[in-house]
N, C-alpha and C positions, 0 to 999 in steps of 0.2 A: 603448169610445169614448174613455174619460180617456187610455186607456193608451197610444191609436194618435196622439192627439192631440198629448199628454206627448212621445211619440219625434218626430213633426214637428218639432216646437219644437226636440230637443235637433238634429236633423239640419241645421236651417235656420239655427242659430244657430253650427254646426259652422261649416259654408258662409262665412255672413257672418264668422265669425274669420280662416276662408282666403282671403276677398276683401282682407280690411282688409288682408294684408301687401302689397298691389301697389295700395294705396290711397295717396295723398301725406299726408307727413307730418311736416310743418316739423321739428319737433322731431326726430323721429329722423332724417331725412333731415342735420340739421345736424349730431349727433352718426358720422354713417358719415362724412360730410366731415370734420370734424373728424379722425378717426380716419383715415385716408389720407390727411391732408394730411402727419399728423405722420409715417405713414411713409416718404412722400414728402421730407421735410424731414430726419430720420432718416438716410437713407439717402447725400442730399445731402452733409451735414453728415459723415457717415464716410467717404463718397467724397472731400471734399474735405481731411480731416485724411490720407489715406490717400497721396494726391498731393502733398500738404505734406511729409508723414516720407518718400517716396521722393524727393521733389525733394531735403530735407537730408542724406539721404545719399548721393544720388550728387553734389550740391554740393561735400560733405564731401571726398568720395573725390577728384573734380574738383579740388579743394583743395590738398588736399593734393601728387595730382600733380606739379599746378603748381610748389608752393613747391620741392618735393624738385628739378626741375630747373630752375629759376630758382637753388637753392644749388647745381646743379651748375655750374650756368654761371660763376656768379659765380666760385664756386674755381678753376673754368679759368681765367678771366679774370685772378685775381691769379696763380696759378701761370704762367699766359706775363708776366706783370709782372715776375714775379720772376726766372725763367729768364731775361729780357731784361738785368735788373740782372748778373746772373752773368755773362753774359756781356760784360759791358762791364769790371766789376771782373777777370773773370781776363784778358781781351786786354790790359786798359792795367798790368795789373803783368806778362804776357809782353813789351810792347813796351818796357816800362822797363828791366826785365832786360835786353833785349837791347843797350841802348843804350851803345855804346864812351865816351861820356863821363858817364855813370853809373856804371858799372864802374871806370873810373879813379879816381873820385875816392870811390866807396867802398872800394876797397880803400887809397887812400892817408887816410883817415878826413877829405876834405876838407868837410867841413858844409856852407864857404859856398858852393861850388859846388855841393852839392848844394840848397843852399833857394835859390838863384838857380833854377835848373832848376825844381824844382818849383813856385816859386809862378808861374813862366811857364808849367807845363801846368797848374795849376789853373784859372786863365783859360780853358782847352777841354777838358777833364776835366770830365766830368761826374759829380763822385764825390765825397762829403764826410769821407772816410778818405783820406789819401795821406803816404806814408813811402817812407821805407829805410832798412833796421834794418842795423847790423855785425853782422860773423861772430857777438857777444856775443848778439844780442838786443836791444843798444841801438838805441834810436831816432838817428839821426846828422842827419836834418832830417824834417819831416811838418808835412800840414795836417791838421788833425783830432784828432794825437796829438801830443803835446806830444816837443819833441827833449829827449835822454836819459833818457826813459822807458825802462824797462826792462818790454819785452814776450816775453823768453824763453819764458815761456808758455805764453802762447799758442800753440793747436796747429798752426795755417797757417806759424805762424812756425818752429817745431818744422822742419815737415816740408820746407819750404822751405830750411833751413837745413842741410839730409842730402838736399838734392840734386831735392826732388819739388815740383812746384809744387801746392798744393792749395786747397781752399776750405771753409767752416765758417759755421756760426752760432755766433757765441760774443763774449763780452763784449773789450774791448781798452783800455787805457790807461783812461781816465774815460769809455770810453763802456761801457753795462753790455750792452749786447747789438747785436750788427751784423753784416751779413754782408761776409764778409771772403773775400779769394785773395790770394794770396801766391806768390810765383814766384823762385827762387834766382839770386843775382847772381854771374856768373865771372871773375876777369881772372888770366890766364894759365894757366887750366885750374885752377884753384882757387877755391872758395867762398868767396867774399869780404862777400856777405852776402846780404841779397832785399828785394824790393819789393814792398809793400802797398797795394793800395786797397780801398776799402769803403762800405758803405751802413748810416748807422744805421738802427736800426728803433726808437729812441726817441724821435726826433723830433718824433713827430706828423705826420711826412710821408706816410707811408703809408698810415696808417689814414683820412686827409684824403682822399688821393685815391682810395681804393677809395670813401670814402662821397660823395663827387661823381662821380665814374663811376658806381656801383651802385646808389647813393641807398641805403644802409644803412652801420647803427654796424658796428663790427669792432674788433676786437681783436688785440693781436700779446702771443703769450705766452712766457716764457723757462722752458721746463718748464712747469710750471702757475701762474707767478707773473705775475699782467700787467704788462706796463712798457709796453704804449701800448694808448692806447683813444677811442674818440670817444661815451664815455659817460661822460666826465668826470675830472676828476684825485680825487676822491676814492675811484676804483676801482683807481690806479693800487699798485700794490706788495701788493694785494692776490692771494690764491691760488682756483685753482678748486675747489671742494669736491665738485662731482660727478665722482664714482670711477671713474661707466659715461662718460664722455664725457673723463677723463684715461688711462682703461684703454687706449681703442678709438682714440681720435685721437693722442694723445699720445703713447701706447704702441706701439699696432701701427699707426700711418698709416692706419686703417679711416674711416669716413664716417659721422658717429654720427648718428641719425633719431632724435628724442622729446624729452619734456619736461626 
């Protein structure tokens, strides 16, 4: 009788154990909520970091893009600036050349007709180099280069003076760096001397109006030495010291990307 009674008890109280788990239970009820909310939030919380780091990389990449052809543009942009300048410098030293009364009067070494003539086309030349050098190399009048300056030289002047009209970057009388053409003068079938015009690229001119067209600083370099910049005159005569960006740009006319 103890023994059947004893297992009742333990059968019923089994029972009652297995009731009490689907019985309510603030307390543990609070802790299972608790416990899935944190998963919930957990989860959240990785999803949204998760969204974050794929948003800043393809931001990044977006980014980058962008800037790569925004600096291509831009370089188009100044390279048809410049090709525009070129071609303005080598027409107005061909049309000077060709002029019978330029010709005349440099092959007779007449100066003042020649700085009569030219300060009347400086007035519509749009050019701040203008000469004409004798057969020597001497300067015989110019705006921009001071007369009897000797620009033998110089290599536009070189070639112009053996007959080829050509163009250069390259420094000229006091100005340290300009782009320059130059075109050879005939009278009576003999080289009698050439005619110069040019753009300085010290000025400040340039680099001015790429940063009001572009809305960026720029720089103009002679090799790796800067002579103009719109990041200040305490940059200017200073050299570039990155190797990868004088090697690739400098060197081989490549497109350099990085730090």
């Amino acid at each position: 009788m103890y023994t059947a009674t004893k297992g009742a008890q333990a059968s019923m109280a089994k029972e009652k154990k297995e009731l009490d788990r689907f019985e309510k239970n603030p307390k543990r009820d609070m802790q299972i909520i608790t416990k899935l909310m944190g998963i919930i939030l957990g989860s959240v919380v990785i999803s949204v970091f998760g969204i974050a780091f794929l948003s800043m990389i393809i931001f990044d990449s977006g980014l980058r893009v962008n800037t790569i052809e925004e600096l291509s543009n831009f370089a188009d942009g100044i390279e048809r600036s410049l090709d525009d300048w070129r071609v303005t410098v080598e027409s107005n030293s061909a049309l000077q050349a060709e002029s019978a009364d330029i010709a005349r009067a440099t092959a007779f070494g007449d100066s003042q007709t020649l700085r009569t003539i030219l300060t009347r086309q400086s007035s519509y030349l749009d050019v701040e180099i203008l000469a004409i050098v004798g057969s020597t190399g001497i300067v015989l009048a110019g705006e921009g280069v001071s007369a009897n300056t000797n620009i033998a030289a110089v290599s536009v002047i070189q070639s112009a003076l053996r007959g080829t009209a050509s163009f250069s970057y390259e420094g000229i009388g006091g100005e340290a760096y300009a782009m320059l053409a130059a075109a050879p003068i005939y009278y009576n079938g003999q080289i009698v001397g050439c005619a110069i015009n040019g753009y300085s690229l010290t000025n400040g001119m340039l680099v001015e109006q790429i940063k009001n067209s572009y809305g960026c600083e720029s720089t103009v370099f002679k090799n790796s030495e800067r002579v103009s910049t719109t990041l200040g005159s305490t940059f200017l005569g200073t050299t570039l010291d990155n190797q990868n960006i004088v090697g690739a740009v400098l060197g081989h006319g490549d497109i350099y990307q990085g730090e």
